[in-house]
N, C-alpha and C positions, 0 to 999 in steps of 0.2 A: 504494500500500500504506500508506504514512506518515500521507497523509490520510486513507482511511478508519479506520486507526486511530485517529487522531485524535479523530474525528467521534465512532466507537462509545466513547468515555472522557472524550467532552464532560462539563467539570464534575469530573471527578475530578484531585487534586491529581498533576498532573505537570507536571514541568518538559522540556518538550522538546526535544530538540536543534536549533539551525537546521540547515538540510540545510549550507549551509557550514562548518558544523564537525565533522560526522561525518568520523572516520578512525579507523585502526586505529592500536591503541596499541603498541608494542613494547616501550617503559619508559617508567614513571612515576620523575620523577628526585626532586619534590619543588622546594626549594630550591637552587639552582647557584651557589656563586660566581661571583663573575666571574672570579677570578685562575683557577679551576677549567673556564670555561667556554674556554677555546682547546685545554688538556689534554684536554676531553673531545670537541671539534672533532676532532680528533687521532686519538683511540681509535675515534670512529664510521665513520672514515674511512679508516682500516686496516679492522676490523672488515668494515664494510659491501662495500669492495674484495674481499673475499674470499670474495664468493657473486653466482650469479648469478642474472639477472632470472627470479621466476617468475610463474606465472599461479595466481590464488586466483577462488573463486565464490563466490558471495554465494545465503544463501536459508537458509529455517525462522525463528521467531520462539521467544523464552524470556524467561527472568527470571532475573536473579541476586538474593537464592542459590537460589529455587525459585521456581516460578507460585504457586504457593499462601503465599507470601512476599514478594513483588515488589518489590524497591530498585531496580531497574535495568531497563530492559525494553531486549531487544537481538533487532540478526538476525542471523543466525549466518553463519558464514563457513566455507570449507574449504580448506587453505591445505597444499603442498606441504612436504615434509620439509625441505626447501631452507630455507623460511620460518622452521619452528621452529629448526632450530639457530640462524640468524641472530640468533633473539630469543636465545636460549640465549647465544649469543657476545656477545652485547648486555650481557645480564643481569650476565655472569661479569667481563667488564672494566671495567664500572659498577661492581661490586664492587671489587674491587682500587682504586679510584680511593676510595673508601668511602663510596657508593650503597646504602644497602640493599638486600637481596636478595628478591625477589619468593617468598615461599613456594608458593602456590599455584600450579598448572600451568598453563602460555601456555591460554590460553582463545581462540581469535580470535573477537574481537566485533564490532559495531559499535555504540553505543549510543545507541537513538533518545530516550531519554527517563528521567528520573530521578525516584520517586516520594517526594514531599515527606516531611518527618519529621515533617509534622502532619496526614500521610492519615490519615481515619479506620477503621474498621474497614469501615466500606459502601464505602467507597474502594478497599481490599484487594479484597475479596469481588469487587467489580465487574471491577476488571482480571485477577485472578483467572480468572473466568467469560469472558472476553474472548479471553485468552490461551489457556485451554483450546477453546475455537473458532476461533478466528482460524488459519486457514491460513494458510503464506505457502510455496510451493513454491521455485524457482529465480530466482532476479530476474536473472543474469548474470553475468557473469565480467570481471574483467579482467587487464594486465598490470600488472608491480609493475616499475619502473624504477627508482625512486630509495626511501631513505629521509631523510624530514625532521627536523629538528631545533625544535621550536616553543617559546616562551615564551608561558604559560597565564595570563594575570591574570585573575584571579577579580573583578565589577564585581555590582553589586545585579542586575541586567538580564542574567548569564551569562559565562561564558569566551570573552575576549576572545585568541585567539591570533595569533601574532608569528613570524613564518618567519626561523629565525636561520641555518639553514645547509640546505643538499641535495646528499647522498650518492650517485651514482649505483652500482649494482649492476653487475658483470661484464655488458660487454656492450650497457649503455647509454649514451647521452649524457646529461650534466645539463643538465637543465628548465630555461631560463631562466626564471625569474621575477618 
């Protein structure tokens, strides 16, 4: 799927994701201390203790904030009530620690690809026109065991991520890694 998208948007400014770094986001923290980072070790891990492992499926294609807009091109996800609150309990004890708060509603994404801020308007139009064709049905499903903890460095060549901790979910063992 990745690749022929790929292919049909050959030449138009995107940046896209290596397939090892696509995941689901559940909070964006920003900036972490460090003094802050064992406290927030702490809270994911209560948190996270307190829901168990579920199953999410992967399938459909979009754009945030619209197709006819494209900053983002994603595949979409469908993700049990289990999941949302978790993000929910994520969000609220983020907060308290004094995390800002995500306004907009949990969305699950995945995000294949970032459309540059120097696309031009044939650029739009093209993935646009792509996105309104390009089918993408059910790609799979899997199980959700753990949640991770990453450290995001931003390098010329893309986000470089850093596994600082993992959470296992009611139910499962944690991932050696």
């Amino acid at each position: 799927m990745s690749l022929e998208l790929k292919s049909r948007l050959e030449g138009v400014s995107i940046r896209w994701i290596p397939t090892e770094n696509i995941h689901l986001t559940l909070k964006f923290l920003g900036n972490v201390s460090t003094s802050n980072l064992e406290i927030l070790k702490g809270i994911l891990a209560k948190v996270v203790s307190n829901h168990s492992e579920c199953d999410i499926s992967v399938g459909g294609i979009g754009a945030f904030p619209k197709p006819q807009n494209p900053r983002v091109i994603w595949v979409g996800m469908e993700v049990p009530q289990e999941l949302v609150q978790l993000q929910h309990n994520i969000e609220v004890e983020t907060a308290r620690l004094g995390y800002s708060r995500e306004h907009r509603p949990f969305s699950p994404h995945l995000t294949l690809g970032r459309v540059s801020r120097n696309a031009n308007t044939e650029d739009v139009h093209a993935i646009s026109g792509v996105l309104e064709e390009f089918k993408v049905g059910f790609l799979g499903a899997a199980r959700v065991h753990n949640v991770h903890l990453y450290r995001s460095d931003l390098k010329p060549s893309g986000a470089v991520y850093t596994s600082l901790s993992s959470f296992p979910l009611m139910g499962a063992e944690l991932e050696s890694r």
